[in-house]
C-alpha positions in Angstrom: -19.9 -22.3 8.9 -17.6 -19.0 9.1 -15.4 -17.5 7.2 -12.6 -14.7 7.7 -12.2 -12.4 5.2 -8.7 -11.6 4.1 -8.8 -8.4 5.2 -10.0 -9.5 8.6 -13.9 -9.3 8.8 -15.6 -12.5 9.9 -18.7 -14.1 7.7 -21.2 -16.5 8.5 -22.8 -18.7 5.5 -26.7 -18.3 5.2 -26.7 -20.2 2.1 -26.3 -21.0 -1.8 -28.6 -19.4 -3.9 -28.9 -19.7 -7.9 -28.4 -16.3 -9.8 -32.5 -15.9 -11.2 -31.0 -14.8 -14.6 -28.9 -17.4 -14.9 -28.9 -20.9 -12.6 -25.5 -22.1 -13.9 -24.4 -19.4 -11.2 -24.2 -20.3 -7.6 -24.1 -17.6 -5.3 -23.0 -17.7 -2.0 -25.2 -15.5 0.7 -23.5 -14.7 3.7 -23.6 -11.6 6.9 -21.0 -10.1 8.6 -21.0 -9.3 12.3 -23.3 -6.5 12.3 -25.9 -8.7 10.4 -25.5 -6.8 6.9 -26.3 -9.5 4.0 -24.1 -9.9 1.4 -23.8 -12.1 -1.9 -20.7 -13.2 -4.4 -20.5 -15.7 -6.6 -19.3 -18.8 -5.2 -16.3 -18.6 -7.7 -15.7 -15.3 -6.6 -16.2 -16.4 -2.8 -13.8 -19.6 -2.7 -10.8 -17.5 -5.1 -7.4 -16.8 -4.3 -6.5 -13.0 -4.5 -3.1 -11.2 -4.0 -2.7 -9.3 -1.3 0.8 -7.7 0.3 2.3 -9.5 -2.1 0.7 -13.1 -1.7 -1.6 -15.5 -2.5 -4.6 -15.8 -0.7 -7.9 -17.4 0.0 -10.4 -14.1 -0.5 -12.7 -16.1 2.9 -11.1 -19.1 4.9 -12.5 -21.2 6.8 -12.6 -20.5 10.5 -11.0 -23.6 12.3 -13.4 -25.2 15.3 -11.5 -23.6 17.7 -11.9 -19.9 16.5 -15.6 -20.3 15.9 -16.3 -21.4 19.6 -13.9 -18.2 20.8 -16.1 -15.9 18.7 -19.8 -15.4 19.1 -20.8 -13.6 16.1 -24.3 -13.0 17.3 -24.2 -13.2 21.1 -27.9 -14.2 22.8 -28.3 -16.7 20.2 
């Protein structure tokens, strides 16, 4: 599934993965466009944030629609 960053980049969910010093954490792993890997925890990853003066989800969901437009990886 794929997600847009608040600030406009778009994300692509590898998986969940358990923080090794503490399992009670689930991280979320994710890549932008250009591939780069990232992690947050999934707290972190599904939080509202303020931004120009509103609330707002830090990564939403990319409707169906949008993710057929957008090709993150093209030739795959």
């Amino acid at each position: 599934m794929k997600y847009r960053h608040y600030k406009g980049g778009l994300y692509e969910i590898v998986c969940e993965a358990k923080l090794e010093s503490d399992p009670a954490i689930i991280m979320m792993v994710y890549r932008n466009e250009a591939g780069t890997i990232w992690t947050r925890p999934k707290s972190a990853f599904l939080e509202m944030v303020e931004y120009e003066g509103k609330t707002v989800a830090r990564f939403a969901p990319v409707d169906a629609q949008q993710d057929r437009s957008t090709n993150m990886y093209p030739g795959q």
